[in-house]
C-alpha positions in Angstrom: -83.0 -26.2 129.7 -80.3 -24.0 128.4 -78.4 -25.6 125.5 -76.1 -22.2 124.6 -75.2 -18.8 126.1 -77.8 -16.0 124.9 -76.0 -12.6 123.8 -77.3 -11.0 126.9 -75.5 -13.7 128.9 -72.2 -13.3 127.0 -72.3 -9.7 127.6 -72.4 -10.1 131.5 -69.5 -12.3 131.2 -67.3 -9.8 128.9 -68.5 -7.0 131.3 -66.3 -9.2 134.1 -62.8 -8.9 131.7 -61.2 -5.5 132.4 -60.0 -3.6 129.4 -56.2 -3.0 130.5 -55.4 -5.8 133.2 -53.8 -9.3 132.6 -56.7 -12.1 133.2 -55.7 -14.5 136.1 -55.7 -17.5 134.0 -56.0 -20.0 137.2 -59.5 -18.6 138.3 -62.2 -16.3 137.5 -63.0 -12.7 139.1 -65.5 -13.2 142.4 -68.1 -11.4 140.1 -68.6 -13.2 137.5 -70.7 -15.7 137.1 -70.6 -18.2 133.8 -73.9 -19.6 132.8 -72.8 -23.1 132.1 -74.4 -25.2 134.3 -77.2 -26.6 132.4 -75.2 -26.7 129.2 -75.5 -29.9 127.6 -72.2 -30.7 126.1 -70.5 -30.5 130.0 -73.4 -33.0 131.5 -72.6 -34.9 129.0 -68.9 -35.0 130.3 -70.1 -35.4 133.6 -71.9 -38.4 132.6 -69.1 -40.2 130.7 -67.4 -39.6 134.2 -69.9 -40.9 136.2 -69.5 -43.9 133.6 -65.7 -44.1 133.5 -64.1 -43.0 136.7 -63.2 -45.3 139.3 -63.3 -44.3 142.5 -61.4 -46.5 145.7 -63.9 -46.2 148.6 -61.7 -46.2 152.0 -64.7 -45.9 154.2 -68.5 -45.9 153.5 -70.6 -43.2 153.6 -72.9 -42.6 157.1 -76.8 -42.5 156.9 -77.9 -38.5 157.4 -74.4 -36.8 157.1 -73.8 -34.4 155.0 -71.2 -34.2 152.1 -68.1 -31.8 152.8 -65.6 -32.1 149.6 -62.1 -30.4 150.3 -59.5 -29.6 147.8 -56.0 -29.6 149.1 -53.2 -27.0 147.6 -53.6 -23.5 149.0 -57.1 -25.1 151.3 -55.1 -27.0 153.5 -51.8 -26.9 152.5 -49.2 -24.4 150.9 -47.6 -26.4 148.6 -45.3 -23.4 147.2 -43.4 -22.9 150.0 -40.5 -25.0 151.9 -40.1 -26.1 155.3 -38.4 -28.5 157.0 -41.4 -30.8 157.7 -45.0 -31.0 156.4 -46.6 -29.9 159.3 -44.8 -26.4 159.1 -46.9 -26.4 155.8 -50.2 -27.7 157.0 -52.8 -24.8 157.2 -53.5 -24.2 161.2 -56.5 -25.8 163.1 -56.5 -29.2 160.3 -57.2 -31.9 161.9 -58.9 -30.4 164.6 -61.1 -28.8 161.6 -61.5 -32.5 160.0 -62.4 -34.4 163.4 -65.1 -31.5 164.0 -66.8 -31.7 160.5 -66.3 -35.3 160.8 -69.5 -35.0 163.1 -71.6 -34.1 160.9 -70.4 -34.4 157.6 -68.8 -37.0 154.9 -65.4 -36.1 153.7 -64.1 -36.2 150.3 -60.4 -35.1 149.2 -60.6 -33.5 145.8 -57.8 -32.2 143.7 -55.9 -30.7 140.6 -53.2 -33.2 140.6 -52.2 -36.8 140.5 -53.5 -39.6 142.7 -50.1 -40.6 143.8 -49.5 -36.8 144.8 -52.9 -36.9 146.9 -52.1 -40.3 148.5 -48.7 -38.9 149.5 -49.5 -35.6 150.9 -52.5 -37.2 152.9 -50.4 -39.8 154.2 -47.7 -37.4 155.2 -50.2 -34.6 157.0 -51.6 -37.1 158.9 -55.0 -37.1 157.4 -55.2 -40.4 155.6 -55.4 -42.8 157.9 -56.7 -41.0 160.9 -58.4 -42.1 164.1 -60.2 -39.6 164.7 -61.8 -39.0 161.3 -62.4 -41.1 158.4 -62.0 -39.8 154.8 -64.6 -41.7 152.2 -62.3 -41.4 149.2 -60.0 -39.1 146.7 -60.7 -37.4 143.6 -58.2 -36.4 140.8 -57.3 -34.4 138.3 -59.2 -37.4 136.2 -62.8 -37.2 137.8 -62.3 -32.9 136.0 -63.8 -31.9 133.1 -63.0 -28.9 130.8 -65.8 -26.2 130.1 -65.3 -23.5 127.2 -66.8 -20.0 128.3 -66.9 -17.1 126.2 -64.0 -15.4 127.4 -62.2 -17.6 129.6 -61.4 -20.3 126.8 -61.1 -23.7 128.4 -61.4 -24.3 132.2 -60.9 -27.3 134.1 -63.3 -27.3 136.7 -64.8 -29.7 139.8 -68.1 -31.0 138.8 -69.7 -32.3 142.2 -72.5 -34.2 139.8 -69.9 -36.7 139.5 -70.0 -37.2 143.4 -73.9 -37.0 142.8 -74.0 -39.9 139.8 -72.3 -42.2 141.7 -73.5 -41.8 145.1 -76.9 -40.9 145.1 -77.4 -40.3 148.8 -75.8 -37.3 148.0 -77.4 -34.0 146.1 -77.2 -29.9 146.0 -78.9 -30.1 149.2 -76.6 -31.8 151.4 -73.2 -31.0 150.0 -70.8 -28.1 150.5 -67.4 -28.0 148.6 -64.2 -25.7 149.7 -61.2 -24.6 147.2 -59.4 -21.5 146.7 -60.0 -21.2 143.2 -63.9 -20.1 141.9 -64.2 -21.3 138.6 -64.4 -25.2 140.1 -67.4 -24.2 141.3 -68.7 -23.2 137.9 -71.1 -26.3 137.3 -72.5 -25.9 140.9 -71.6 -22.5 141.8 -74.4 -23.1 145.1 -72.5 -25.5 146.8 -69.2 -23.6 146.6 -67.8 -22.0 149.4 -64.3 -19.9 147.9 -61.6 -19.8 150.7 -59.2 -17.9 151.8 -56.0 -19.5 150.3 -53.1 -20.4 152.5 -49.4 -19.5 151.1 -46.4 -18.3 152.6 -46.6 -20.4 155.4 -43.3 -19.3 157.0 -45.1 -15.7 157.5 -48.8 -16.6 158.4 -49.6 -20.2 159.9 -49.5 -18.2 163.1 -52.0 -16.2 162.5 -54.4 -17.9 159.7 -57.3 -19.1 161.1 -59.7 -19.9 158.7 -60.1 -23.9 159.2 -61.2 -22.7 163.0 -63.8 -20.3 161.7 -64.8 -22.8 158.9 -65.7 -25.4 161.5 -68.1 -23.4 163.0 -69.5 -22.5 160.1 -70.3 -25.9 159.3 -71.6 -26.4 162.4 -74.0 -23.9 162.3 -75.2 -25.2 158.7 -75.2 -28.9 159.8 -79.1 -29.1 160.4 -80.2 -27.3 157.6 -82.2 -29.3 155.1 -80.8 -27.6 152.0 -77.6 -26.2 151.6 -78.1 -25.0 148.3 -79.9 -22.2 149.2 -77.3 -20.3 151.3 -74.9 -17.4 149.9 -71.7 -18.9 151.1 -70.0 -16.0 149.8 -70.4 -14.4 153.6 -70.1 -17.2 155.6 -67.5 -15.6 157.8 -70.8 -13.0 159.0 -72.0 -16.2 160.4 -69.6 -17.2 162.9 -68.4 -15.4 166.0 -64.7 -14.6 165.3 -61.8 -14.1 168.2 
């Protein structure tokens, strides 16, 4: 197991850091990839979360589906812009998107901010309560953890082995996890599927269609028996697009 970052890893990650361009401090270039996984000191902070964060279950989870964790600002909802109503916010195709993953798949809403900001915004898009799909439970800024890499400094980032540690039933094989941002994939950078994120709403919710590709993506995944072992990063060269 790897306890620290050999030179030769350090050096791939300073190799992703161009020499005359201003580091976006809120994620990571597609390239790069941290080796931090296995580090010690972060499953250690996953641990103390599996240990410490309490999590309010609103429905349970379903014998044989899969797990299908969605992070909200810029995934499914610009929350930069202003409308006159949340729906002119709302990223096109959502809840049709959530009642067809809903099929196969568990749903978890996980994000950067507050648990009153979560509960809000779900309430107010219609997503939480729904009929025609059920979401298992939210995750905040709390269930993060920080991770130092070498040139990075300190990144918050989405651990799913907190998911894992508390529900069992679910592993690397079954779960997929969508956010705009890379580096909260960075402690299980297999299960991460980086999307397309939604801003300006005024100028593209008529023409973003992501969620509609996404859902057949998931379908076609559905019955696979390990997840891990797909390259999410082209997903969209498995779907048939309009």
């Amino acid at each position: 197991m790897m306890i620290g970052s050999t030179e030769d890893a350090i050096q791939d990650v300073a190799s992703c850091v161009p020499n005359n361009e201003v580091i976006n401090d809120l994620d990571i270039p597609e390239e790069c990839i941290i080796p931090v996984s296995q580090r010690q000191e972060f499953l250690a902070k996953i641990e103390k979360r599996v240990r410490e964060y309490k999590i309010t279950v609103f429905n349970p989870s379903r014998e044989g589906k899969k797990l299908l964790v969605l992070d909200i600002d810029y995934t499914l909802y610009d929350h930069r812009s202003t409308a006159e109503h949340v729906s002119q916010l709302m990223r096109p195709y959502l809840h049709e998107f959530l009642t067809s993953a809903y099929e196969d798949y568990d749903i978890v809403i996980w994000s950067a901010t507050s648990m009153k900001w979560i509960e809000i915004k779900m309430r107010e898009m219609g997503v939480h309560p729904n009929p025609n799909f059920k979401i298992m439970f939210f995750l905040d800024s709390g269930a993060m953890i920080n991770i130092v890499s070498p040139d990075y400094g300190l990144l918050n980032v989405k651990p799913l082995g907190v998911i894992w540690g508390k529900f069992p039933q679910y592993n690397s094989k079954n779960t997929i996890m969508f956010d705009d941002i890379r580096r909260n994939f960075l402690m299980n950078p297999q299960n991460g599927l980086h999307i397309a994120p939604f801003k300006e709403a005024y100028k593209n919710r008529h023409k973003d269609k992501e969620l509609l590709y996404l859902s057949r993506y998931l379908k076609h995944i559905a019955k696979l028996k390990d997840l891990s072992s797909l390259n999410h990063k082209h997903w969209y060269r498995k779907v048939p697009r309009d």
